[in-house]
Short mmCIF file of the C-alpha atoms (twelve columns), coordinates in Angstrom:
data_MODEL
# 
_entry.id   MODEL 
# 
loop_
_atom_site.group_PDB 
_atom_site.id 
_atom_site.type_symbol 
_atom_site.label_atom_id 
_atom_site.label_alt_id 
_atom_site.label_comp_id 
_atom_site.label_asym_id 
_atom_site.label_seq_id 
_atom_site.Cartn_x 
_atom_site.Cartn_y 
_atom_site.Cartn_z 
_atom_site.pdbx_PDB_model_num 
ATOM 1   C CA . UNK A 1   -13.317 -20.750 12.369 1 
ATOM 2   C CA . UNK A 2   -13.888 -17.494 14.077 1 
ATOM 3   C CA . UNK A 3   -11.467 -14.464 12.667 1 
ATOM 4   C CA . UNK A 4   -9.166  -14.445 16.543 1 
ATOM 5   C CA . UNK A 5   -7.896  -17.470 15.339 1 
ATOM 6   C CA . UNK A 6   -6.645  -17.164 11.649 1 
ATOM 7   C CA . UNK A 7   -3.539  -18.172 11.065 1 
ATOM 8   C CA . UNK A 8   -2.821  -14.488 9.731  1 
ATOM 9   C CA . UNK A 9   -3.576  -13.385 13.189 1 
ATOM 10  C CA . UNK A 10  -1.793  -15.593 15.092 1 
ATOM 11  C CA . UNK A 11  1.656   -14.690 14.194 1 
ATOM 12  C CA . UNK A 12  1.057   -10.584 14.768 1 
ATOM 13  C CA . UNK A 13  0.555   -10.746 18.525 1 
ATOM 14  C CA . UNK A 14  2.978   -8.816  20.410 1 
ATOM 15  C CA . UNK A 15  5.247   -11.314 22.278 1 
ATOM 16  C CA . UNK A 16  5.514   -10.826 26.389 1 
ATOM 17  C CA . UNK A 17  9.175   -10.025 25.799 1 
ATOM 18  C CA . UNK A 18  8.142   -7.016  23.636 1 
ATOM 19  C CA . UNK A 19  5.510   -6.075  26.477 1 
ATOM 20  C CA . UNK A 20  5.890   -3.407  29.791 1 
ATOM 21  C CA . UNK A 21  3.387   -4.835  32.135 1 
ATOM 22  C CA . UNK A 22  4.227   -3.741  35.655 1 
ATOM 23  C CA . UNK A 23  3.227   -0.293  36.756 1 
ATOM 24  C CA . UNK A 24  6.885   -0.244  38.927 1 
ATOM 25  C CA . UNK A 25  7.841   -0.257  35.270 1 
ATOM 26  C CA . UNK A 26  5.676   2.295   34.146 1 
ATOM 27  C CA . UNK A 27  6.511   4.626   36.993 1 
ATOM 28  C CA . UNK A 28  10.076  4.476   36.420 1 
ATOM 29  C CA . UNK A 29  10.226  4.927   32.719 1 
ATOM 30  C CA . UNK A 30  8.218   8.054   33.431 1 
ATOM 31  C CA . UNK A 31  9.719   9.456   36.203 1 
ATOM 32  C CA . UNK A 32  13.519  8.417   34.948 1 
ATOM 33  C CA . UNK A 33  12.747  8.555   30.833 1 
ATOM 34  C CA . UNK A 34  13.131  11.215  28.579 1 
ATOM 35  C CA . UNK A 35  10.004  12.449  27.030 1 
ATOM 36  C CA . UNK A 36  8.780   12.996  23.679 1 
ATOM 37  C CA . UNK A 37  5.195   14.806  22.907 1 
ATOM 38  C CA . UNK A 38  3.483   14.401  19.394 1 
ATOM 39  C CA . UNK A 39  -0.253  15.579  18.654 1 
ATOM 40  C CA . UNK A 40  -1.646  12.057  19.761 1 
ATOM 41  C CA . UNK A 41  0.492   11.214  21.885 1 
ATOM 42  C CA . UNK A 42  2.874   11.483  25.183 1 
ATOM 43  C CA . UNK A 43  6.350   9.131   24.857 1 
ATOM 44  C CA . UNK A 44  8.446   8.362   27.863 1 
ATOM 45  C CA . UNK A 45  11.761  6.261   26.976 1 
ATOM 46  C CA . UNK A 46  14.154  4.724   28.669 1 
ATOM 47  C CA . UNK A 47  17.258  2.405   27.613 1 
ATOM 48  C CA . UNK A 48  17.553  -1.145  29.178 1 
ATOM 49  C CA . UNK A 49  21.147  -2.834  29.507 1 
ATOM 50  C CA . UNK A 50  19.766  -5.535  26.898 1 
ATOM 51  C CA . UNK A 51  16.902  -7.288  25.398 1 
ATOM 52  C CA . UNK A 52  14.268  -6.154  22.836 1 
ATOM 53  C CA . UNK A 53  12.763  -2.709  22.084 1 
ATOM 54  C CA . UNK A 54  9.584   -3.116  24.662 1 
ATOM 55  C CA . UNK A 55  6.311   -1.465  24.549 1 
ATOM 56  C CA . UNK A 56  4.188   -0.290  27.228 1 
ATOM 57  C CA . UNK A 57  0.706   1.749   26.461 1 
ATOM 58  C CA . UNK A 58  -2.151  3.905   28.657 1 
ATOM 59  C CA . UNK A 59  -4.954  5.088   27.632 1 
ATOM 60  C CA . UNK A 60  -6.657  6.852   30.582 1 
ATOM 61  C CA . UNK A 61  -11.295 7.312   30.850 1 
ATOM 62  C CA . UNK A 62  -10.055 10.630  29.286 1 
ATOM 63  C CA . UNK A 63  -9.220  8.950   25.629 1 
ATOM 64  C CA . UNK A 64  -12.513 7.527   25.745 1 
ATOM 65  C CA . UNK A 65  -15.262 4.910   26.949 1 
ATOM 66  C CA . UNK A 66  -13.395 1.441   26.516 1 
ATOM 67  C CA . UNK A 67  -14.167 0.809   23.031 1 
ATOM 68  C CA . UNK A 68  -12.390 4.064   22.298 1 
ATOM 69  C CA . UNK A 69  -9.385  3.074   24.459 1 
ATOM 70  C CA . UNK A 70  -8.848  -0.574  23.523 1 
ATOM 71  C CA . UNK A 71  -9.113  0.812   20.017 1 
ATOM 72  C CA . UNK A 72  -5.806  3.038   20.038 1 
ATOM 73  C CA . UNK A 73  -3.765  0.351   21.800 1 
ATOM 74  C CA . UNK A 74  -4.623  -1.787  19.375 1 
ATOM 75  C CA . UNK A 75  -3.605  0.987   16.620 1 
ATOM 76  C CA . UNK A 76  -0.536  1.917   18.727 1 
ATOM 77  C CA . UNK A 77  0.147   -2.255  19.000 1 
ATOM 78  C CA . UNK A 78  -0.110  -2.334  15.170 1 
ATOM 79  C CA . UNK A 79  2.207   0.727   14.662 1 
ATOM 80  C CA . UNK A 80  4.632   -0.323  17.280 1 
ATOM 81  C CA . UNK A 81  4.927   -3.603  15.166 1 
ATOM 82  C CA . UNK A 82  5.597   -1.837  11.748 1 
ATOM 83  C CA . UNK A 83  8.675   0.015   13.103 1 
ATOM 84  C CA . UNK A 84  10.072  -1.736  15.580 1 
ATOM 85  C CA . UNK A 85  12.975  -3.141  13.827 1 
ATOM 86  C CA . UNK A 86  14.497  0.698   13.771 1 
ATOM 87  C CA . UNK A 87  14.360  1.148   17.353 1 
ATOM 88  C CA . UNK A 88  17.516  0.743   19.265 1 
ATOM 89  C CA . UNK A 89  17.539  -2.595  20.834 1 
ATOM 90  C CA . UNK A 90  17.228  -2.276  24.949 1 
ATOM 91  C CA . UNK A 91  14.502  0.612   24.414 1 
ATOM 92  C CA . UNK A 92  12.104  0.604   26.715 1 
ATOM 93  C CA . UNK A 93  8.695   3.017   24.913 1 
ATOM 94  C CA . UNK A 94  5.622   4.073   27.262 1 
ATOM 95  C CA . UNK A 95  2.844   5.360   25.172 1 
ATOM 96  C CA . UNK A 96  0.262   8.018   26.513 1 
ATOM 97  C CA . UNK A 97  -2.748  8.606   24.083 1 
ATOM 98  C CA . UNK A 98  -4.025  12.210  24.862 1 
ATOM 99  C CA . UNK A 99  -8.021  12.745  25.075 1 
ATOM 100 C CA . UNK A 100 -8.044  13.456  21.115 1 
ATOM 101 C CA . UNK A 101 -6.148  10.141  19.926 1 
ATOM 102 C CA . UNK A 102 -9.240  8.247   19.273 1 
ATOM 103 C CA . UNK A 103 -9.694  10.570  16.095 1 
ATOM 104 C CA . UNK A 104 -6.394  9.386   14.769 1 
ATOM 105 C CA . UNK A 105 -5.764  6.886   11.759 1 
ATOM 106 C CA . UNK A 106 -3.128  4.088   11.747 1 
ATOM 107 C CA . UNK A 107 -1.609  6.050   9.217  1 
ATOM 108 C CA . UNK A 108 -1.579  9.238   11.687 1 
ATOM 109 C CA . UNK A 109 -0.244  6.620   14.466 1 
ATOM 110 C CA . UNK A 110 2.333   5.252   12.375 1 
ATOM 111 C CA . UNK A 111 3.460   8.786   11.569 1 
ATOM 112 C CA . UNK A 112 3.423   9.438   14.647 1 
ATOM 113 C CA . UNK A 113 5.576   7.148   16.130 1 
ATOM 114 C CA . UNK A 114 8.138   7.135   12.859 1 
ATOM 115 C CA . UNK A 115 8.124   10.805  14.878 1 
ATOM 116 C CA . UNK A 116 9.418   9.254   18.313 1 
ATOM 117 C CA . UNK A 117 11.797  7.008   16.386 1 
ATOM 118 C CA . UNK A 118 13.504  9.983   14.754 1 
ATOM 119 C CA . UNK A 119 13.318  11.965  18.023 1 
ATOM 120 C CA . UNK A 120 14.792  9.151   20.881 1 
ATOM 121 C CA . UNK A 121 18.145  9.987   21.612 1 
ATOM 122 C CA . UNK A 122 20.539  7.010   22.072 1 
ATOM 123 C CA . UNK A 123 22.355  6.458   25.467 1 
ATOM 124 C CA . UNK A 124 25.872  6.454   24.114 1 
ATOM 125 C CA . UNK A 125 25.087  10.280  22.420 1 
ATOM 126 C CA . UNK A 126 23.837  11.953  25.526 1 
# 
């Protein structure tokens, strides 16, 4: 049995509903969204009428060759995953990992985004 299809695997994919996949998406979050800037990261956020806290992540040739890319989305999946139960439901997150993320931990990520959490300003305060 190869390791992509462990049972403990299986269960921590990120489900489509959880997902941004359309660039429309991506532009508007961005150009309508509030921003957030960290040391690994640029975070764009925008709140949705309903449905789950969604995730959305770019990683430009600037992060890295694609090794170096795919491998902070797959930290920033992971991360994402750990806190998402404190995010405000309707949140809608785009993730942009600057040219130095690839350096970071999944500790540093983590941090990172707890950072974001604590930053996003809910719809009904503004």
């Amino acid at each position: 049995m190869s390791s992509l299809t462990t049972p403990s695997l299986l269960g921590s994919r990120l489900p489509k509903a959880e997902r941004i996949r359309k660039r429309p998406d991506f532009v508007r979050i961005q150009s309508e969204g509030r921003k957030v800037i960290t040391k690994h990261l640029l975070a764009f956020y925008l709140f949705a009428d309903e449905g789950p806290a969604r995730l959305g992540i770019t990683a430009s040739r600037k992060v890295g060759c694609a090794v170096e890319r795919n491998r902070v989305k797959r930290l920033l999946r992971e991360a994402f995953r750990h806190g998402k139960q404190e995010l405000p439901h309707g949140l809608l997150l785009v993730l942009i990992a600057k040219p130095h993320a690839p350096s970071a931990t999944l500790r540093e990520l983590c941090d990172e985004l707890a950072e974001v959490r604590r930053r996003i300003r809910s719809p009904l305060l503004a």
